[in-house]
MARLO-471543 format. One record per atom (N, C-alpha, C, O): x, y, z; residue in one letter. Coordinates in steps of 0.001 Angstrom, whole numbers, plus 500000, padded with zeros to 6 digits. Example, Ala and Ser with C-alpha at 12.3 -4.5 7.8 and 13.67 -1.06 7.14 Angstrom:
BEGIN
<node X="513190" Y="494310" Z="507800" code="a"/>
<node X="512300" Y="495500" Z="507800" code="a"/>
<node X="513200" Y="496700" Z="507800" code="a"/>
<node X="514236" Y="496681" Z="508465" code="a"/>
<node X="512850" Y="497750" Z="507080" code="s"/>
<node X="513670" Y="498940" Z="507140" code="s"/>
<node X="512900" Y="500030" Z="507870" code="s"/>
<node X="513409" Y="501138" Z="508039" code="s"/>
END
This chain:
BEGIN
<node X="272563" Y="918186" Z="388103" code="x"/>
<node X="271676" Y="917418" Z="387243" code="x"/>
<node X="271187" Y="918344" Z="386148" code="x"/>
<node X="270676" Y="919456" Z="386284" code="x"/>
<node X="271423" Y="917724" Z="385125" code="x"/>
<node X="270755" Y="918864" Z="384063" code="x"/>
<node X="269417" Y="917874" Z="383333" code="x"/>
<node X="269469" Y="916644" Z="383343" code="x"/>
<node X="268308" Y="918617" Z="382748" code="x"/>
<node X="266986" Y="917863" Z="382751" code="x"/>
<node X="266771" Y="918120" Z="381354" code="x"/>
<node X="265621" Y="918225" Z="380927" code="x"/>
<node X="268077" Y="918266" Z="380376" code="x"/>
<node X="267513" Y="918441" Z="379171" code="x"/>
<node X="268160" Y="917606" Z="378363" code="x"/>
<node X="269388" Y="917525" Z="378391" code="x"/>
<node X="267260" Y="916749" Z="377390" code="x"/>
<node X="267858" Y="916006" Z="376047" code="x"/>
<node X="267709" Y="916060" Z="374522" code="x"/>
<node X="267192" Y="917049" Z="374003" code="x"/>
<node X="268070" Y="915210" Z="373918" code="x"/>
<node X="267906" Y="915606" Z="372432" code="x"/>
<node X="267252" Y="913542" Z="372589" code="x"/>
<node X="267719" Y="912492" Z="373028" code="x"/>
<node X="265777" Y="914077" Z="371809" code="x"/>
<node X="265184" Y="913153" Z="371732" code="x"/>
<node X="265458" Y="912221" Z="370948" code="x"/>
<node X="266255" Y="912576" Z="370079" code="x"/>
<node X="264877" Y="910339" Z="370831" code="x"/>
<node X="265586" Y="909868" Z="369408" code="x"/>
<node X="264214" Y="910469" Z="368890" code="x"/>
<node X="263230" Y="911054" Z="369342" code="x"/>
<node X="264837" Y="909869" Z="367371" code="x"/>
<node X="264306" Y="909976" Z="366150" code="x"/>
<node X="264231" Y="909021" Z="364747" code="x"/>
<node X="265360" Y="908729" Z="364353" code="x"/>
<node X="263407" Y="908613" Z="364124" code="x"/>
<node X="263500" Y="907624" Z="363327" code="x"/>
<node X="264350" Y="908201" Z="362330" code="x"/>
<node X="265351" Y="907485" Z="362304" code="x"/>
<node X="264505" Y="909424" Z="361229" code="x"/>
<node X="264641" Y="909775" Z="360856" code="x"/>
<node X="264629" Y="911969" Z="361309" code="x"/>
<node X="263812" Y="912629" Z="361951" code="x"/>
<node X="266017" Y="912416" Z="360537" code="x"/>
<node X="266011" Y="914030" Z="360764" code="x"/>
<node X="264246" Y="914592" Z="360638" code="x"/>
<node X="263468" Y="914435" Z="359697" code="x"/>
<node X="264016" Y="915305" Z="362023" code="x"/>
<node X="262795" Y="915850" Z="362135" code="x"/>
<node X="261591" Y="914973" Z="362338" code="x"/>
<node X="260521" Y="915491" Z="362657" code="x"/>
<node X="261689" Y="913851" Z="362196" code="x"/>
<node X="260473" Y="912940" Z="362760" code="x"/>
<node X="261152" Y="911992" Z="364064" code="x"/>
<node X="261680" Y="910884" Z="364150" code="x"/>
<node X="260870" Y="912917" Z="364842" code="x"/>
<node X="261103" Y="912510" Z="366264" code="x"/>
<node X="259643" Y="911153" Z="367312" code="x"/>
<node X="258416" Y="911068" Z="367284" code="x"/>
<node X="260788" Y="910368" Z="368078" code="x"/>
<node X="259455" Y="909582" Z="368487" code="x"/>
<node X="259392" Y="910026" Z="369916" code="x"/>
<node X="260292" Y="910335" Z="370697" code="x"/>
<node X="257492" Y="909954" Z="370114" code="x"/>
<node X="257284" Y="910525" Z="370700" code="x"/>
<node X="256985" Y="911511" Z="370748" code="x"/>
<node X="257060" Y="912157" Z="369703" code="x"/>
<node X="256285" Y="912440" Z="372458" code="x"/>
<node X="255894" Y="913666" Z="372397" code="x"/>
<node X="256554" Y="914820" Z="371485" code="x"/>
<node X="256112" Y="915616" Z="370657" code="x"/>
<node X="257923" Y="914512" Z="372073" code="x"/>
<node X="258894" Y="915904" Z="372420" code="x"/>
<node X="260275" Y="915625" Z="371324" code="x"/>
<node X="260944" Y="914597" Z="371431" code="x"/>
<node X="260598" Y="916749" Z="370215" code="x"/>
<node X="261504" Y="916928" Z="369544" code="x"/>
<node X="262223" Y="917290" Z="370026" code="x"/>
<node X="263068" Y="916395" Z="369992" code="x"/>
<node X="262693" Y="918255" Z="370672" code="x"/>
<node X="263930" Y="918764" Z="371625" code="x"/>
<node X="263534" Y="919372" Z="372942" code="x"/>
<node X="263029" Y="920494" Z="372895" code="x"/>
<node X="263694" Y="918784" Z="374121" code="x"/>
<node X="263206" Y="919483" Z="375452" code="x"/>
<node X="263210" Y="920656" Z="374989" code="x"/>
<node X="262228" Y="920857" Z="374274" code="x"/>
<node X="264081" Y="921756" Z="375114" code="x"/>
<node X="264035" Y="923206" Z="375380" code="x"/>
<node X="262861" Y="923932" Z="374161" code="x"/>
<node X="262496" Y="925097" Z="374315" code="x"/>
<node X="262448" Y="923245" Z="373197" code="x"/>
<node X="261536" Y="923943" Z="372632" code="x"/>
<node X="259944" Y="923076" Z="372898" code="x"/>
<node X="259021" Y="923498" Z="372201" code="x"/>
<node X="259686" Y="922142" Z="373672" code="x"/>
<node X="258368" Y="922039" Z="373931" code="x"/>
<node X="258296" Y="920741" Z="375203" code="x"/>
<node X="257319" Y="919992" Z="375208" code="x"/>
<node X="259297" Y="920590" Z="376140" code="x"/>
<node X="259199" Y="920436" Z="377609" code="x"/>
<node X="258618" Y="921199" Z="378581" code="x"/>
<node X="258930" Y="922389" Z="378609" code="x"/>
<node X="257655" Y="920677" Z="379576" code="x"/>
<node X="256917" Y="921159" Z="380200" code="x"/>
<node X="258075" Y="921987" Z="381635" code="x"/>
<node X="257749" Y="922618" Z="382641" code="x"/>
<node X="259072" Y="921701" Z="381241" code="x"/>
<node X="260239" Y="921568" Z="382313" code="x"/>
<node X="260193" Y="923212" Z="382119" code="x"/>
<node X="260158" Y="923927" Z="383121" code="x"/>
<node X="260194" Y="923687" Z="381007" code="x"/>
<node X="260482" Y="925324" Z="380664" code="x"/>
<node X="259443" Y="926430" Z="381225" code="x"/>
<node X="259658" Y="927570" Z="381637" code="x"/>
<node X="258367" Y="925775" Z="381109" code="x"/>
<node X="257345" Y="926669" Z="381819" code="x"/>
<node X="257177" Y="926646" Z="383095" code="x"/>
<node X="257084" Y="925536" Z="383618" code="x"/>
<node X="257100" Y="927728" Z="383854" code="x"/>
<node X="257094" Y="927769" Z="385090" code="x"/>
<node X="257719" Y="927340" Z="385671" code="x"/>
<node X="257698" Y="927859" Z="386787" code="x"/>
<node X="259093" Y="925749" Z="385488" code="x"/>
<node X="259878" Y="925189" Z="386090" code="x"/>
<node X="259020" Y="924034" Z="386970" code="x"/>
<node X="259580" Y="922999" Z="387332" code="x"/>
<node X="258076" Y="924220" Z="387175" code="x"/>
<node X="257805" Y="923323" Z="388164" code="x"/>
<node X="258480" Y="921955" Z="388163" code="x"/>
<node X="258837" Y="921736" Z="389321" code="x"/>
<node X="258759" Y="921095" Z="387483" code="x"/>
<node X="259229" Y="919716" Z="387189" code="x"/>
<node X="260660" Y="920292" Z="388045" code="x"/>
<node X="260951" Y="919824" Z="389146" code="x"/>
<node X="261294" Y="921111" Z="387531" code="x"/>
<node X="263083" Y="921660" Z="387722" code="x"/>
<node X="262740" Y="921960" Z="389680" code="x"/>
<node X="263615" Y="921469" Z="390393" code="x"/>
<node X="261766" Y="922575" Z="390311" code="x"/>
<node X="261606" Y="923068" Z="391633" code="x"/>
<node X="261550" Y="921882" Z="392356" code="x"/>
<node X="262208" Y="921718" Z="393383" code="x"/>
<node X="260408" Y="920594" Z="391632" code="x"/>
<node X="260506" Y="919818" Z="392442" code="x"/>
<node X="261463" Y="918495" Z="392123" code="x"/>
<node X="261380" Y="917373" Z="392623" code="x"/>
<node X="262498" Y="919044" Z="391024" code="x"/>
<node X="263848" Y="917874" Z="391350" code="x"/>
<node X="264274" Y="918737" Z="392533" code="x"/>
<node X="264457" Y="918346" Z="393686" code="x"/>
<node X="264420" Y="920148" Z="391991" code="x"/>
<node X="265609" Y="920621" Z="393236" code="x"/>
<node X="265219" Y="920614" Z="394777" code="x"/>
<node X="266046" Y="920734" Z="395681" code="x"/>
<node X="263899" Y="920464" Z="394953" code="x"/>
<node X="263672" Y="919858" Z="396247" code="x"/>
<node X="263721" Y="918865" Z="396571" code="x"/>
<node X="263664" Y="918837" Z="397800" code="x"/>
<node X="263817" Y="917763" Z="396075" code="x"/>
<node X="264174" Y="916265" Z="396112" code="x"/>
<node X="265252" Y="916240" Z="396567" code="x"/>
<node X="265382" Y="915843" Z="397725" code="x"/>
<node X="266389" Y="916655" Z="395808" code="x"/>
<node X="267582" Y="916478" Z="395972" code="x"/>
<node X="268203" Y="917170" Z="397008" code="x"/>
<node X="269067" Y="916619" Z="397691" code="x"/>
<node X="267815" Y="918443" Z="397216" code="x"/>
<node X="267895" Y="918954" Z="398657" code="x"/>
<node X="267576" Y="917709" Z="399514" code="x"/>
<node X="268464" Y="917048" Z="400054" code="x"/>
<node X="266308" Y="917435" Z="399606" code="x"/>
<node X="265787" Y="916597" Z="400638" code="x"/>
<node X="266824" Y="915279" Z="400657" code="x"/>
<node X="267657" Y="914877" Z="401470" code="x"/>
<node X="266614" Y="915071" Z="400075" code="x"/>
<node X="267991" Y="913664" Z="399659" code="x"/>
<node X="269018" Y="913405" Z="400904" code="x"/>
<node X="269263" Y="912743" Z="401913" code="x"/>
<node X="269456" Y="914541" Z="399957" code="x"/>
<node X="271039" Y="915143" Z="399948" code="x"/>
<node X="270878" Y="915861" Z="401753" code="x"/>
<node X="271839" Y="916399" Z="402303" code="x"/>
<node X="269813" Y="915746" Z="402273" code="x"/>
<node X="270072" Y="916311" Z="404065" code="x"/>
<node X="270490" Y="918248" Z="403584" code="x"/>
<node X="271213" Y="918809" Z="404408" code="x"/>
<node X="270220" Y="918761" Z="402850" code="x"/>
<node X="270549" Y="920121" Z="401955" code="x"/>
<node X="269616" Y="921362" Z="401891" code="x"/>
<node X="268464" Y="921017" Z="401628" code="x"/>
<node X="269729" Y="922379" Z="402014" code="x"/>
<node X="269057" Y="923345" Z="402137" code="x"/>
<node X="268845" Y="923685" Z="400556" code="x"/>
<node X="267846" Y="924376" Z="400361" code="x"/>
<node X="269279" Y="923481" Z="399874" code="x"/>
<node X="269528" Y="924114" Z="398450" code="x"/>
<node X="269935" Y="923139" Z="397357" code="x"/>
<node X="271101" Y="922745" Z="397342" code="x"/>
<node X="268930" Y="922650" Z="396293" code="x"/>
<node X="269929" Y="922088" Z="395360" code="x"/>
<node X="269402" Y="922598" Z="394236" code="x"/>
<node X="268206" Y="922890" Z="394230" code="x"/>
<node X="270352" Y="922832" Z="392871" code="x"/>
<node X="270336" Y="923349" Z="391552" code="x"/>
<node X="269865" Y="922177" Z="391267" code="x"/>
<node X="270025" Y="921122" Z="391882" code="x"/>
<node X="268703" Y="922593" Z="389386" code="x"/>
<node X="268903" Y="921468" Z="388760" code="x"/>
<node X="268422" Y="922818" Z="387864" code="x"/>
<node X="267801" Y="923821" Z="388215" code="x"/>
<node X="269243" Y="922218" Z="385921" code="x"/>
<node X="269249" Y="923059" Z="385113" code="x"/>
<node X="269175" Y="922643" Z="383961" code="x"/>
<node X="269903" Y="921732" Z="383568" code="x"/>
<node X="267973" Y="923433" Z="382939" code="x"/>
<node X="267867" Y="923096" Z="381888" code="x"/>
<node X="268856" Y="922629" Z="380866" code="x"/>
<node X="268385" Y="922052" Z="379885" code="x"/>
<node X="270249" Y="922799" Z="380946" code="x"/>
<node X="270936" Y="922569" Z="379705" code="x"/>
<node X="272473" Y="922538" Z="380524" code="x"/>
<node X="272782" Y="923411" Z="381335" code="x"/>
<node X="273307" Y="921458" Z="380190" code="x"/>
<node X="274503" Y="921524" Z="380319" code="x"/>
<node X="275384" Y="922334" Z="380694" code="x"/>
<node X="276100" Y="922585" Z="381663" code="x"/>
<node X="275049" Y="922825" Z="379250" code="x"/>
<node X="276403" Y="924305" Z="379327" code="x"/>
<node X="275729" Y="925219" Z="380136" code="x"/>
<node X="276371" Y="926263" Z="380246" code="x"/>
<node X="274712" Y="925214" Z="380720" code="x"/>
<node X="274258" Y="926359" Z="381953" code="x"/>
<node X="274987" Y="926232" Z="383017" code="x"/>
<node X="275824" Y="926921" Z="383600" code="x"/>
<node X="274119" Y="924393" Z="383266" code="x"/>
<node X="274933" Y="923943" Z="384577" code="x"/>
<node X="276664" Y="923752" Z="384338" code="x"/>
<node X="277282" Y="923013" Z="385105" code="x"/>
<node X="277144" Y="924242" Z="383582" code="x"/>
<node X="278880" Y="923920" Z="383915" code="x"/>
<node X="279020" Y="925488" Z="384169" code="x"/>
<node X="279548" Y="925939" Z="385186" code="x"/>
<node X="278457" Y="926331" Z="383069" code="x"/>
<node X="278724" Y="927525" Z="383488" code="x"/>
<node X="278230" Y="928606" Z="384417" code="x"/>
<node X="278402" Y="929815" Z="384264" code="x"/>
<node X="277631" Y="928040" Z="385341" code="x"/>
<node X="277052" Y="928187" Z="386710" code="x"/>
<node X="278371" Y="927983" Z="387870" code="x"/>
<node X="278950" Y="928784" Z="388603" code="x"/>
<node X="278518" Y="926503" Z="387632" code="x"/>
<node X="279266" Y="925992" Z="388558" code="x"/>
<node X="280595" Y="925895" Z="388694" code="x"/>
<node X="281187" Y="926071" Z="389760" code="x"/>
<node X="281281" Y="925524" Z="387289" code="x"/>
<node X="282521" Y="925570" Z="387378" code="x"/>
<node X="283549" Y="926690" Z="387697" code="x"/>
<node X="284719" Y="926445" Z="387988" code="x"/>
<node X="283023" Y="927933" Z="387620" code="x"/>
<node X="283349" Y="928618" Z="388117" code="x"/>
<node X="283412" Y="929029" Z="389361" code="x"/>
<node X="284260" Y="929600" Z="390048" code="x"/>
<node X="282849" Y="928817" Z="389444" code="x"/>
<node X="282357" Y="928497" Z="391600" code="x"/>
<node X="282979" Y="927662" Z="392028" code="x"/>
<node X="282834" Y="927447" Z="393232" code="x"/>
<node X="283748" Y="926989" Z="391417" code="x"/>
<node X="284656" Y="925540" Z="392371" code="x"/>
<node X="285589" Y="926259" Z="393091" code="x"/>
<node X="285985" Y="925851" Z="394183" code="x"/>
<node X="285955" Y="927215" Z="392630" code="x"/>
<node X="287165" Y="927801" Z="393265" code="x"/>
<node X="288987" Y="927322" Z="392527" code="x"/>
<node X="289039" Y="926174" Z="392085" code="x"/>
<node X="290131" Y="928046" Z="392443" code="x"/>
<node X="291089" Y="927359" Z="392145" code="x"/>
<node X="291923" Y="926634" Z="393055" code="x"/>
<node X="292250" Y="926664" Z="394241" code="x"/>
<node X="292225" Y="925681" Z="391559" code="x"/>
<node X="292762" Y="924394" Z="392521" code="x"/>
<node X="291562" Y="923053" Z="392307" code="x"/>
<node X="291769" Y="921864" Z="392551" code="x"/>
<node X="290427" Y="923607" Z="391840" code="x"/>
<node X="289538" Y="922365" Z="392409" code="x"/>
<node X="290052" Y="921074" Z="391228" code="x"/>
<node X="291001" Y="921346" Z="390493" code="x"/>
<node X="289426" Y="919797" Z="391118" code="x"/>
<node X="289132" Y="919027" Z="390526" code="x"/>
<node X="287965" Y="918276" Z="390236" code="x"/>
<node X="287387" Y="917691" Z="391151" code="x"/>
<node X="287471" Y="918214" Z="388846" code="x"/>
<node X="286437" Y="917770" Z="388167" code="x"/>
<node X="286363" Y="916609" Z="387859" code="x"/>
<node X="287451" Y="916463" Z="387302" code="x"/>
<node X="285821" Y="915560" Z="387806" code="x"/>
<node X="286166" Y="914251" Z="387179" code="x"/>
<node X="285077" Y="913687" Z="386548" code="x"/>
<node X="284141" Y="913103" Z="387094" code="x"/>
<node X="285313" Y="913971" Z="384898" code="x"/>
<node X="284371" Y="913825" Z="384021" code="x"/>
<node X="284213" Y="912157" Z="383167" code="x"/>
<node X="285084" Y="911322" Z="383410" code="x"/>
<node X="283305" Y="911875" Z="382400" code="x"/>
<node X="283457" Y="911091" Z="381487" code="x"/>
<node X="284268" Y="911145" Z="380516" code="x"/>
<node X="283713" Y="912115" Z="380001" code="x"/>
<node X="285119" Y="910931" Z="379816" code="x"/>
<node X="285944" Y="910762" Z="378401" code="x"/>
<node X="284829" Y="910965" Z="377041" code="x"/>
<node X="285107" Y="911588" Z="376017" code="x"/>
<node X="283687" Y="910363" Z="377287" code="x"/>
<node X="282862" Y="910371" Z="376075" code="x"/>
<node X="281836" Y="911534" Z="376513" code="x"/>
<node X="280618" Y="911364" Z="376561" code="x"/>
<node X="282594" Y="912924" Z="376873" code="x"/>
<node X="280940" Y="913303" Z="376406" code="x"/>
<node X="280972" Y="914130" Z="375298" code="x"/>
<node X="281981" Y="914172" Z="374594" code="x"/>
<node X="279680" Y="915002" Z="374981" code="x"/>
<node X="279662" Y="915977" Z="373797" code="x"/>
<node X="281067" Y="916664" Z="373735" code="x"/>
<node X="281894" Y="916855" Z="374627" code="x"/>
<node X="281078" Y="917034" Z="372153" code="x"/>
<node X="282253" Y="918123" Z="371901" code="x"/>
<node X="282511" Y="919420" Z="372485" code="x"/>
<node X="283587" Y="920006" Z="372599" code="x"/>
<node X="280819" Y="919933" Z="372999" code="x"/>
<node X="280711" Y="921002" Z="373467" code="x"/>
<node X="281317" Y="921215" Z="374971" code="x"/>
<node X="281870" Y="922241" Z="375367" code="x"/>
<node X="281063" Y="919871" Z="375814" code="x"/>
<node X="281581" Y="919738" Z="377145" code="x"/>
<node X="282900" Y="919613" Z="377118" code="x"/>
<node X="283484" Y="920383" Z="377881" code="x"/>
<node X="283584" Y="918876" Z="376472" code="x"/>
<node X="284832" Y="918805" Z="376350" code="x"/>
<node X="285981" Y="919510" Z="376094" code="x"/>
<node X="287106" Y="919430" Z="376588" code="x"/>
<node X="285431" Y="920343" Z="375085" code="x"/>
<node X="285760" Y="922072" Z="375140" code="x"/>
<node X="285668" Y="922961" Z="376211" code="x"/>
<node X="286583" Y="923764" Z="376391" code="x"/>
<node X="284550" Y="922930" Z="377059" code="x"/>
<node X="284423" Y="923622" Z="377564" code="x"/>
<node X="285363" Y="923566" Z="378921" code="x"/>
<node X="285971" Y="924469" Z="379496" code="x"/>
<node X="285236" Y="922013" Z="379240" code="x"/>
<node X="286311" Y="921420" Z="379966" code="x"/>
<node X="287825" Y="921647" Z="379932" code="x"/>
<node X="288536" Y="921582" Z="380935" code="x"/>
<node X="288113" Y="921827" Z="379114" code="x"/>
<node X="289298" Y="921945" Z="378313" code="x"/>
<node X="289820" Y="923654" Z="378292" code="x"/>
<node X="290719" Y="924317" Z="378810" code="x"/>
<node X="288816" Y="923855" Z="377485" code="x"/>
<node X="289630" Y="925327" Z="377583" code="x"/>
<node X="289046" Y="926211" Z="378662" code="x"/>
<node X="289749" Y="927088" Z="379165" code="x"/>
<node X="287525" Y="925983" Z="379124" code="x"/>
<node X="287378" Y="927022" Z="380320" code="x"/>
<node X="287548" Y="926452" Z="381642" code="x"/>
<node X="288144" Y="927118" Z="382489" code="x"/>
<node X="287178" Y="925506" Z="381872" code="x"/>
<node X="287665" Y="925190" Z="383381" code="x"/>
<node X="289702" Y="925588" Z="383578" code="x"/>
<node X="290293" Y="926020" Z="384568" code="x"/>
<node X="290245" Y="925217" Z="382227" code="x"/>
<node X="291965" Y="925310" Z="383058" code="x"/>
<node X="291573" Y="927167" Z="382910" code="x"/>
<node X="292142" Y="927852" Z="383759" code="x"/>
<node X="290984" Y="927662" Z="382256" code="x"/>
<node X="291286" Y="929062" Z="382969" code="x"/>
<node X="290940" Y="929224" Z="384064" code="x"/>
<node X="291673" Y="929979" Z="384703" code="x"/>
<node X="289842" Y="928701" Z="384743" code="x"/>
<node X="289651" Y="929085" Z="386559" code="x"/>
<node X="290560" Y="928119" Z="387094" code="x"/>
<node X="290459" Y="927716" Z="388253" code="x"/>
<node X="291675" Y="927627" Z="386092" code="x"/>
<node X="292468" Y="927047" Z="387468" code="x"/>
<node X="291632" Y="925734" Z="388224" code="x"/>
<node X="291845" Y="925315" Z="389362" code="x"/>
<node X="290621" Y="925221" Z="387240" code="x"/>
<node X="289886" Y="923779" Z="387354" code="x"/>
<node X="290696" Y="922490" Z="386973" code="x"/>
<node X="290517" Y="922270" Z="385776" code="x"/>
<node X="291360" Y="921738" Z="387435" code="x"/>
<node X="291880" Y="920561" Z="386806" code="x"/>
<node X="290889" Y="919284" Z="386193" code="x"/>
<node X="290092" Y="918781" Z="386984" code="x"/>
<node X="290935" Y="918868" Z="385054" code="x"/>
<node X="289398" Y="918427" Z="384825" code="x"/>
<node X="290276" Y="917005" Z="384613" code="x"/>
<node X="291432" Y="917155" Z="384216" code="x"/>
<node X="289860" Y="915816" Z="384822" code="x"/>
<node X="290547" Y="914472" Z="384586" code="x"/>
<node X="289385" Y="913489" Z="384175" code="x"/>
<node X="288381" Y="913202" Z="384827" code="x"/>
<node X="289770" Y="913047" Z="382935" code="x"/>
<node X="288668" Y="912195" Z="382051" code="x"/>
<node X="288568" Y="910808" Z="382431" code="x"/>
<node X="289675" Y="910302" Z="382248" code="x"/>
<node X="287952" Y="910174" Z="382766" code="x"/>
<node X="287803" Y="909227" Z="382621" code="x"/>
<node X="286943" Y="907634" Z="381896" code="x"/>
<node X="285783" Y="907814" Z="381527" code="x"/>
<node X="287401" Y="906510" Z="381766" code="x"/>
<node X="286717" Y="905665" Z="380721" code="x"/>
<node X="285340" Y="905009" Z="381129" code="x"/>
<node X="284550" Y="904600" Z="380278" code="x"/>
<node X="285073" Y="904925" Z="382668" code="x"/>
<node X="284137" Y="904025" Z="383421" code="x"/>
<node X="284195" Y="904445" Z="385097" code="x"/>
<node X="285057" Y="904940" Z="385822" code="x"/>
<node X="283320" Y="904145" Z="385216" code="x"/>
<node X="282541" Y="904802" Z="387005" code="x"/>
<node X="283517" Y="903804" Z="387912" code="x"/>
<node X="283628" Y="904223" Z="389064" code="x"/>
<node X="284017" Y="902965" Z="387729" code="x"/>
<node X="285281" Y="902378" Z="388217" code="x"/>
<node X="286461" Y="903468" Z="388899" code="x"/>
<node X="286720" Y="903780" Z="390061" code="x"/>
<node X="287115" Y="903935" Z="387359" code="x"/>
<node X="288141" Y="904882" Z="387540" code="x"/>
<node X="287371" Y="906262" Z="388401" code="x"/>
<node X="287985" Y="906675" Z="389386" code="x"/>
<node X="286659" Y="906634" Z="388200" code="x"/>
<node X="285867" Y="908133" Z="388914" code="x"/>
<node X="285743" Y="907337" Z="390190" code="x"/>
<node X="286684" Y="907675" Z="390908" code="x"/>
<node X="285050" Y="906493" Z="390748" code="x"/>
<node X="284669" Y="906026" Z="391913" code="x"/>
<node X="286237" Y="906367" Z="392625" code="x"/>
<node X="286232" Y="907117" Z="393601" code="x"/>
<node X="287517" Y="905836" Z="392152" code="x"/>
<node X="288843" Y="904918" Z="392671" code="x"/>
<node X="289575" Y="906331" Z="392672" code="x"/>
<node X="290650" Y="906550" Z="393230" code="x"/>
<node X="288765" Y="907320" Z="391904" code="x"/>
<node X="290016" Y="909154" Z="391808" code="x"/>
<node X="289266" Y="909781" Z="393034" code="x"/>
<node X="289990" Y="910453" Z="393769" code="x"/>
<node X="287984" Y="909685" Z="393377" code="x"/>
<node X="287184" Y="910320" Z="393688" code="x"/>
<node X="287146" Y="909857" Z="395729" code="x"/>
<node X="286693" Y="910534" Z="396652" code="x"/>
<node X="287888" Y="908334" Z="395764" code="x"/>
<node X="287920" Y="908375" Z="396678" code="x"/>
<node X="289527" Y="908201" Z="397302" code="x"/>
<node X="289745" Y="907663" Z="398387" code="x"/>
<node X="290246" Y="908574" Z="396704" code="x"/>
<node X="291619" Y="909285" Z="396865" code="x"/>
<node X="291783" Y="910713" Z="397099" code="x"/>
<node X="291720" Y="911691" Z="396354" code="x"/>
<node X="292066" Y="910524" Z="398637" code="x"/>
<node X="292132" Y="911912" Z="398852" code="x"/>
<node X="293025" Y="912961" Z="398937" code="x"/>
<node X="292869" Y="914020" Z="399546" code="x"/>
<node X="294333" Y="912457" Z="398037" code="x"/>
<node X="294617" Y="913326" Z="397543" code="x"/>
<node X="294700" Y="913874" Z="396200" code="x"/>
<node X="295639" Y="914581" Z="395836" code="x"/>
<node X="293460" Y="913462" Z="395269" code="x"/>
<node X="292919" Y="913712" Z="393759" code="x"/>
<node X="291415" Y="913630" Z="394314" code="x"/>
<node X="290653" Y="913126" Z="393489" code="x"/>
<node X="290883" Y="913967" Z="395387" code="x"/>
<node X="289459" Y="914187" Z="395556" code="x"/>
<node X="288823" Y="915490" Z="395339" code="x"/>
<node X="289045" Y="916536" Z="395949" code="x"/>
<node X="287794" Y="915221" Z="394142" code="x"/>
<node X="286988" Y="916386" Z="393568" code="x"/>
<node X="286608" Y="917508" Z="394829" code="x"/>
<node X="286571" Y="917218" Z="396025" code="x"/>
<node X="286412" Y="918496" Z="394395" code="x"/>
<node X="285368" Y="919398" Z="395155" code="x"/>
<node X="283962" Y="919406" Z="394715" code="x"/>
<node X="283136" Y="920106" Z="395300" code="x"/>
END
């Protein structure tokens, strides 16, 4: 889970609402507390001793995807940022990540419970 967004805005720089961009004035950054008690939630949830949750995307991919181990498989959205998609693209096939896009939670649900194209 990552806990950071890009707020709307009526117009460039007049943002609605509190918060212009989480990472420069989310309460999520200080001290974490908001981030400790997702990741205890989700532990708790999840029956889990341990769960991540992370300010920004590209943290959480580059935390984790590397940690899948090779061989694994990812199964992403088709529409996300340029930045993920890249990153998908060119750094996951270097750890030997197979990343497979998909259009709707349909197709991910139907890859995801095929077990022999089932994610790690």
């Amino acid at each position: 889970i990552t806990i950071s967004t890009t707020f709307s805005q009526s117009k460039t720089n007049c943002p609605i609402g509190l918060h212009k961009y989480t990472r420069t004035s989310n309460p999520n950054r200080q001290g974490r507390p908001q981030s400790e008690n997702i990741e205890k939630g989700i532990a708790c949830l999840q029956k889990a001793k341990h769960a991540l949750a992370f300010s920004s995307r590209k943290f959480a991919m580059a935390v984790i995807l590397p940690n899948l181990g090779h061989g694994s498989h990812v199964i992403s959205f088709a529409d996300v940022c340029g930045g993920a998609y890249r990153y998908f693209t060119r750094v996951a096939t270097a750890h030997n990540v197979r990343v497979t896009f998909v259009k709707n939670m349909e197709q991910a649900w139907s890859l995801s419970s095929n077990p022999k194209k089932k994610p790690r």
